[in-house]
C-alpha positions, 0 to 999 in steps of 0.5 A: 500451434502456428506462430500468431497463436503462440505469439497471442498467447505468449503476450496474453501471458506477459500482460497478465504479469504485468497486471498482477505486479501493478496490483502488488505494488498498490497493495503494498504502498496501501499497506505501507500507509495503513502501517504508517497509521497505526504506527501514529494510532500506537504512539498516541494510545502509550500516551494519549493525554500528551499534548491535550491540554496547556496552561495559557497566562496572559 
């Protein structure tokens, strides 16, 4: 294999790296999101009433 094929490759290689740890760290930050969400989603639904309704006097 003569070197402009293996340095192509190798950098072909280390692209593809680089792709694939952007596109975990997207999907981890989406998850952290979601995860935030349905943290607010559980708290209202232990008490979903709370803060609904007040009493006003004039």
């Amino acid at each position: 294999m003569d070197i402009a094929a293996l340095s192509t490759s190798m950098s072909m290689s280390s692209l593809a790296t680089d792709i694939g740890v952007a596109l975990c760290e997207m999907a981890l930050d989406d998850m952290e999101v979601n995860a935030e969400g349905l943290r607010k989603i559980m708290e209202q639904s232990v008490n979903p009433y709370v803060g609904q309704n007040f009493d006003v006097t004039v």
